[in-house]
Every structure is written in structure tokens, then in C-alpha cells.
C-alpha positions as CSV (number, residue, x, y, z in Angstrom):
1,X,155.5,53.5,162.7
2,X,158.4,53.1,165.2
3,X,161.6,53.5,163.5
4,X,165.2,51.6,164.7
5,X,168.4,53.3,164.2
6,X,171.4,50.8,163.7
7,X,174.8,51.5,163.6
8,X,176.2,50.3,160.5
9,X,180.0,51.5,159.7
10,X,181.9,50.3,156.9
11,X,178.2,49.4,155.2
12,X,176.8,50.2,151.7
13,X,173.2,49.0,151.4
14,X,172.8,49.9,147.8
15,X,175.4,47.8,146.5
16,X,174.8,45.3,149.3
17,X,171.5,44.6,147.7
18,X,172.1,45.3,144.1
19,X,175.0,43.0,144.1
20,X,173.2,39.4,142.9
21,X,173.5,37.8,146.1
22,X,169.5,38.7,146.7
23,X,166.9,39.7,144.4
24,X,163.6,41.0,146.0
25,X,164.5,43.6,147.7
26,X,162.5,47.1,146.1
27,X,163.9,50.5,146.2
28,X,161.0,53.2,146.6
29,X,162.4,56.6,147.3
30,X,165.6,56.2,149.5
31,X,164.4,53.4,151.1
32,X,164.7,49.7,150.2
33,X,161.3,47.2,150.8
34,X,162.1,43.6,151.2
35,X,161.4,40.3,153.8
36,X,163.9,39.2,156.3
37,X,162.6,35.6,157.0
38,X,159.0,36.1,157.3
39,X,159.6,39.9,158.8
40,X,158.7,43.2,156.3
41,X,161.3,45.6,156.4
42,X,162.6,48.7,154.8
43,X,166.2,50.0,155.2
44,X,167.4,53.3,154.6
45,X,171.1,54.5,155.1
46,X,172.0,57.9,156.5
47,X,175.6,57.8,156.6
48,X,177.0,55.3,159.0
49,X,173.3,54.7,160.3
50,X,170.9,51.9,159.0
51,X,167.2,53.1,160.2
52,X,164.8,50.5,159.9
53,X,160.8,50.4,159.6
54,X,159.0,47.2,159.8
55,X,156.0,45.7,159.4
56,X,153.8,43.2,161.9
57,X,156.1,40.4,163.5
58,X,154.6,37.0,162.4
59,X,152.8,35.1,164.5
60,X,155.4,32.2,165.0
61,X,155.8,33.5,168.4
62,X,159.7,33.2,168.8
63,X,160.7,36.7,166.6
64,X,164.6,37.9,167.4
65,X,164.7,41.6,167.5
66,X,164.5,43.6,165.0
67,X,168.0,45.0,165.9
68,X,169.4,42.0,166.1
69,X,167.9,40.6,162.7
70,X,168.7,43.6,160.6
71,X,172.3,43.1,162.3
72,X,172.9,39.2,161.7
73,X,171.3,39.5,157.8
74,X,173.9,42.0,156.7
75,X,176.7,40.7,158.5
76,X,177.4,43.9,160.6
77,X,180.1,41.6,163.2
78,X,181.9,41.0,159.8
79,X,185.5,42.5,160.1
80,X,185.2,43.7,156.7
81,X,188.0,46.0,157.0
82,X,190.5,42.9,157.7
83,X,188.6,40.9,155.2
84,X,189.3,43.1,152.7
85,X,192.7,43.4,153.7
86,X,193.0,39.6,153.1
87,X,192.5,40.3,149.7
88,X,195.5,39.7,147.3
89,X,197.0,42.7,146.0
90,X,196.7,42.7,142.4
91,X,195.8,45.4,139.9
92,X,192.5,43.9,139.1
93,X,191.2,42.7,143.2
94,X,192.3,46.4,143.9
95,X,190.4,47.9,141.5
96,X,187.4,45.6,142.9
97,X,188.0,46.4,146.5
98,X,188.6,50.1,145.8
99,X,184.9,49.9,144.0
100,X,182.7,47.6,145.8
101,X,184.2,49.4,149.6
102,X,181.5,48.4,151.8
103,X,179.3,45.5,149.8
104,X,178.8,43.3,152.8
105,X,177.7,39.2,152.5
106,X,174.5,38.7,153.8
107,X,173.3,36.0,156.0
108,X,170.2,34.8,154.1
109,X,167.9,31.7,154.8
110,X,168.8,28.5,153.9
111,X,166.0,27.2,152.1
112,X,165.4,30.5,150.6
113,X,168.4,30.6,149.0
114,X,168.9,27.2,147.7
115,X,165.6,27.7,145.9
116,X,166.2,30.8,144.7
117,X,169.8,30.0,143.0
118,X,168.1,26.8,141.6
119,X,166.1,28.9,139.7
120,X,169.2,31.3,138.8
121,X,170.1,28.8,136.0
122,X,171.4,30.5,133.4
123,X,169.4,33.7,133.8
124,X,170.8,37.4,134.5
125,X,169.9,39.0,137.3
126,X,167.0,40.8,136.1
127,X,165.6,37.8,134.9
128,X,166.3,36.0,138.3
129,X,164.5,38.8,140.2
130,X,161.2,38.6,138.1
131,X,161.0,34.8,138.7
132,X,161.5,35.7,142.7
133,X,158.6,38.2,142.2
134,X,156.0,35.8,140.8
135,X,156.7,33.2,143.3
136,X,156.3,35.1,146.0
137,X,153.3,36.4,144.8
138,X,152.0,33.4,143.8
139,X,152.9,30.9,146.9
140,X,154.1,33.4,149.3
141,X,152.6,34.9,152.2
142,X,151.0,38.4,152.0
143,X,152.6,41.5,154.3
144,X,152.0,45.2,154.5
145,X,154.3,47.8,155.4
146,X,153.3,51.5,155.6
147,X,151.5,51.6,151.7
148,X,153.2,48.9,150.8
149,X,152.6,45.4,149.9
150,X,155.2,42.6,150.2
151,X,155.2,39.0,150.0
152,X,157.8,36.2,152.2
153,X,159.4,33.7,150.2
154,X,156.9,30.2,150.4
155,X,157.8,27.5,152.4
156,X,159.0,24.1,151.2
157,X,155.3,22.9,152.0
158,X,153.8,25.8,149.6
159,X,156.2,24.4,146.8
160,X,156.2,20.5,147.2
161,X,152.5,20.6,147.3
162,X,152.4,22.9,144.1
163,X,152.8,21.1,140.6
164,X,155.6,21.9,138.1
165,X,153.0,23.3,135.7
166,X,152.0,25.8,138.3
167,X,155.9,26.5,139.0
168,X,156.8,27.2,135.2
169,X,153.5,29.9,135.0
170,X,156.1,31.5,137.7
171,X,158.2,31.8,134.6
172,X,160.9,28.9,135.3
173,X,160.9,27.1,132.3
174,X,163.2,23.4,133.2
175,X,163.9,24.9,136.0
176,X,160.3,24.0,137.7
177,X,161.1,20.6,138.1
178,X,163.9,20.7,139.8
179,X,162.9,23.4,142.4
180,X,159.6,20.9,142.8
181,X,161.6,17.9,143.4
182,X,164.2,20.0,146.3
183,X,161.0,21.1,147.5
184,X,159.4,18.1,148.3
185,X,162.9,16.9,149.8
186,X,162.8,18.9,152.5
187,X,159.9,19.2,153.2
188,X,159.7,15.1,153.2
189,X,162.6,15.4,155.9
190,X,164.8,13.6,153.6
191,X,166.8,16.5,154.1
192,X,167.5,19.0,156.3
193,X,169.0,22.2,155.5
194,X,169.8,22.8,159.2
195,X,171.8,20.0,160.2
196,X,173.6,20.5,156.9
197,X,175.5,23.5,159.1
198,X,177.3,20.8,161.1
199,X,179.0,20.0,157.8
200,X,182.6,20.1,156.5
201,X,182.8,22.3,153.4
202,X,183.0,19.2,151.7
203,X,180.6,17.2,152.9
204,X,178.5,19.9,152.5
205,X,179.4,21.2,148.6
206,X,179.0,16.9,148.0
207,X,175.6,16.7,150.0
208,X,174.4,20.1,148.2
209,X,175.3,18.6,144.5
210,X,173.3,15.8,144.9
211,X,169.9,17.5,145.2
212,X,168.0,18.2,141.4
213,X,169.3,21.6,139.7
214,X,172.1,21.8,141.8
215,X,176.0,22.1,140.8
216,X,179.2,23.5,141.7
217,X,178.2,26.6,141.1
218,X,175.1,26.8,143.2
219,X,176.3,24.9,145.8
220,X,179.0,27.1,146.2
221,X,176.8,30.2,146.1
222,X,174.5,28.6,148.9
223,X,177.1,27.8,151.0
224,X,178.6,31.5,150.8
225,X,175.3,32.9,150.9
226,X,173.5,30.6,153.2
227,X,175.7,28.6,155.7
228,X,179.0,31.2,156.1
229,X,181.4,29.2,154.6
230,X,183.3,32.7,153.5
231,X,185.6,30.4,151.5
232,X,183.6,29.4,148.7
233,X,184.6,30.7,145.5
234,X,180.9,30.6,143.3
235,X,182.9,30.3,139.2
236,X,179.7,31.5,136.8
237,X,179.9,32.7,133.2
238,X,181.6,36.6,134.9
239,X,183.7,35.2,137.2
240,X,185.1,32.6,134.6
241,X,185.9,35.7,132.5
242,X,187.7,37.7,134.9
243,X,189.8,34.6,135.8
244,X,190.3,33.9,132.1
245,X,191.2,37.6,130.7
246,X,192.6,39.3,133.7
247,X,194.8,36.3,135.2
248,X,195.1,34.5,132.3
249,X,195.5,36.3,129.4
250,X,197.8,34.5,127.4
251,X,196.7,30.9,128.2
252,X,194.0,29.3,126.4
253,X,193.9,26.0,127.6
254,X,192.7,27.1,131.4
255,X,190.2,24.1,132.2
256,X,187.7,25.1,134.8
257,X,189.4,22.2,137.3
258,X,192.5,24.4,136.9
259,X,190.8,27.7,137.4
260,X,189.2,26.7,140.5
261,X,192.6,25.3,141.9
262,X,193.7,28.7,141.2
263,X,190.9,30.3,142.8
264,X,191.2,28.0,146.0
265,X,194.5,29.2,146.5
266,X,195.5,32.8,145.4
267,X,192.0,33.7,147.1
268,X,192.2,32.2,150.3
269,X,190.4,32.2,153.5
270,X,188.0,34.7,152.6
271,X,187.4,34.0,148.8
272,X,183.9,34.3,148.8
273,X,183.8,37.9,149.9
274,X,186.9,38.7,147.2
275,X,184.7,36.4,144.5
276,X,181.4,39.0,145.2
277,X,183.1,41.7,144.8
278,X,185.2,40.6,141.4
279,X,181.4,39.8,140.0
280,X,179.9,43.2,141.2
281,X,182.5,45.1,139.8
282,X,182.7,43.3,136.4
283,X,179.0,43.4,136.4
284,X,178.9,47.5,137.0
285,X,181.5,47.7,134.3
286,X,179.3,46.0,131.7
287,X,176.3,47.5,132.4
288,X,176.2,49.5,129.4
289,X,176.5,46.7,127.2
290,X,173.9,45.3,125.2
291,X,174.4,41.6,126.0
292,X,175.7,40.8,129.9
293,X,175.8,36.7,130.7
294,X,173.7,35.2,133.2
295,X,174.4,34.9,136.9
């Protein structure tokens, strides 16, 4: 197998990938197994190096490099050193930063990750990544790489023409209807994720809520995670926490319209990247515990 040796300073794949933004990714050894699109890959980081093995391209015909790919999924041409920087300097965003140094946000598909935070509901991240398992190996498409067997995350088609019954045997619970209904959305063409791009944050956080198992909190993670909008600030049950105990402390009547104003301003520009790493690093903190809330 030809291998592909990227530079990729300033770059922790580890807690890149273990950091809830994605969950299918498999580590095997030192190497991590996962789908890029419709691409198998694994990743392995020596040092400031990211060498890459892949498996057959598909046969769309138009595949980008696999240099190129591996580069625009983890965000390489991110400045992260200024980004970080942006950060505000407080005791606990310090002690975030200071952890999480090199945890990168990672370009991922659009659909792909609209359906997979719908099904995110209330579920830790275990949970979330045994649901991604079962449906790729139920509607996905088969791949090999070296010994290894992977599967690409199914098409709108695959899910609109499946039946919720089928989707909650992929362990979904509610959750099955409303992935069915997106599903057959776009698929229909009644929407389309792609021209969504062209959208103002707003029109697009307003255009995202409307579609079934979708709120503020999922429409902000897919537009951090899917369309770039680096500003988004995704408030779950951790990040509601941190706000709560470490900036709040003493004041109990902290609605969640006033924590997101809050969020909105003393995180700024780049609040999605400072957002990721406040959750990894609360999340890493309370591993130990018996009882961690759901992504």
C-alpha cells in the first residue's frame, strides 16, 4: 500500500478524533481507521507528520487528492496558533487551551453530520458512536483497507427509502423519525445542504431549526462542524455546566437566553473552537465518573 506523508504542525489526531465532534473513526494499533466522504483512510501521527494509507478511491470519478483531502478534513490552513490566542484569558479557557493544545475542527460533510448530531439527542458519546456503527453497517456502503473493513456513512437516498422501524433496529429510539423525515428532505430537493453555505449565520441557524430533530444546539454544532461558521457556540448539558459553575458561580437565575448572550460575546470570533475545547476538557476531567451527561 502507498503511504502519504503530510505535514501537520500544531496537530493532535488523538484528541482531534476523540473529542465528540466525530464518532466513527477506530483506533487499531497507532493508527486510526475511519471514511473521509466515501474515501477509507487511516491516519497515524509521527510527530509533526500525518502518514496516511487509503483504501480504493470510489468510483464517482471526480476524487480530490488524498493530500489535499486529509488536509481540508482536519483543517490544517487553520491558524490555530492565532485562534487560540483569540481566546479570552481566564483561569478556566487557559486551563482548556493549555490541555486540548492542538485539537483541530474538522471540516466534515454536510449531510453527514446533520444526520449524525440528529441522532446525538441526548446520548453520550459512546452511545452516539454505537448508533453511527450500526448505520453504517446497515445502509452504508462496504470498503476495505489493508485487513480491515469499513463502511461510508449512507446517502440521503439509503435513509429516506428506509423505514423508521428499520432506523430504530439501528438503536435510535424517537430519534428514527426524525432522521427519516430530514432524510427524505433532501433527498426530495426540498432542501439543499449545499446552497445552505451561501447563508448568513442566521439564516442559516433559522433554516437548520426548522428541519425535524433539530435545535439550537444541533444547529449550532452543524454549522461549526459542517459549514465553518467558527463562531458558533454549541450550549449542551457540559458546556451549560462550565458556564454555570465556572463563570457563574454565585448566580442562580442564569437563563440559557442569558448564557448564550454571554457566550456570544466574551467568546468571540472564534467561539466555536474555544466552545470544543471547554467540552473536551470538561469531558477528560470527568471521565472517571460514574455518570457523565450526554453530548
Amino acid at each position: 500500500m502507498k503511504l502519504t506523508e503530510i505535514d501537520a504542525p500544531n496537530f493532535d489526531l488523538a484528541m482531534t478524533l476523540d473529542s465528540g465532534q466525530v464518532f466513527h473513526w477506530e483506533k487499531i494499533g497507532n493508527r486510526f481507521y475511519g471514511t473521509i466522504g466515501d474515501r477509507a483512510v487511516w491516519v497515524e501521527q509521527r510527530g509533526d507528520v500525518a502518514l496516511v494509507g487509503h483504501g480504493a478511491p470510489s468510483q464517482s470519478g471526480d476524487s480530490p487528492t488524498l493530500s489535499g483531502m486529509v488536509v481540508n478534513y482536519f483543517a490544517f490552513d487553520h491558524p490555530l496558533a492565532e485562534i487560540c490566542r483569540s481566546f479570552p484569558d481566564d483561569p478556566i479557557m487557559n486551563a482548556a487551551r493549555s490541555y486540548c493544545r492542538g485539537l483541530r475542527i474538522i471540516r466534515q460533510p454536510r449531510w453527514e453530520c446533520l444526520a449524525t448530531f440528529i441522532t446525538s439527542s441526548m446520548k453520550q458519546v459512546a452511545h452516539i458512536r454505537q448508533i453511527s456503527r450500526k448505520l453504517r453497517e446497515r445502509f452504508g456502503e462496504r470498503r476495505e483497507i489493508g485487513n480491515s473493513e469499513l463502511f461510508t456513512f449512507p446517502a440521503p437516498a439509503r435513509l429516506a427509502g428506509s423505514s423508521e422501524r428499520a432506523l430504530r433496529e439501528c438503536a435510535l429510539g424517537y430519534r428514527a423519525k426524525n432522521l427519516l423525515a430530514t432524510a427524505q428532505l433532501v433527498e426530495s430537493g426540498a432542501v439543499n445542504l449545499e446552497k445552505w453555505s451561501a447563508l448568513s449565520d442566521v439564516d442559516l441557524r433559522a433554516n437548520l431549526c426548522e428541519l425535524p430533530g433539530v435545535g439550537a444546539k444541533v444547529a449550532n454544532c452543524v454549522m461549526l462542524f459542517a459549514y465553518e461558521r467558527l463562531r458558533a457556540f454549541p450550549i449542551d448539558v457540559w458546556i451549560e455546566r462550565v458556564l454555570r459553575e465556572q463563570y457563574f458561580p454565585r448566580k442562580r437565575n442564569m437563563t440559557a437566553g442569558r448564557l448564550r448572550a454571554f457566550a456570544e460575546t466574551h467568546f468571540g470570533e472564534h467561539g466555536g473552537y474555544a466552545q470544543q475545547y471547554l467540552f473536551h476538557h470538561a469531558r477528560m476531567a470527568a471521565r472517571a465518573n460514574l455518570s457523565a451527561p450526554p453530548r
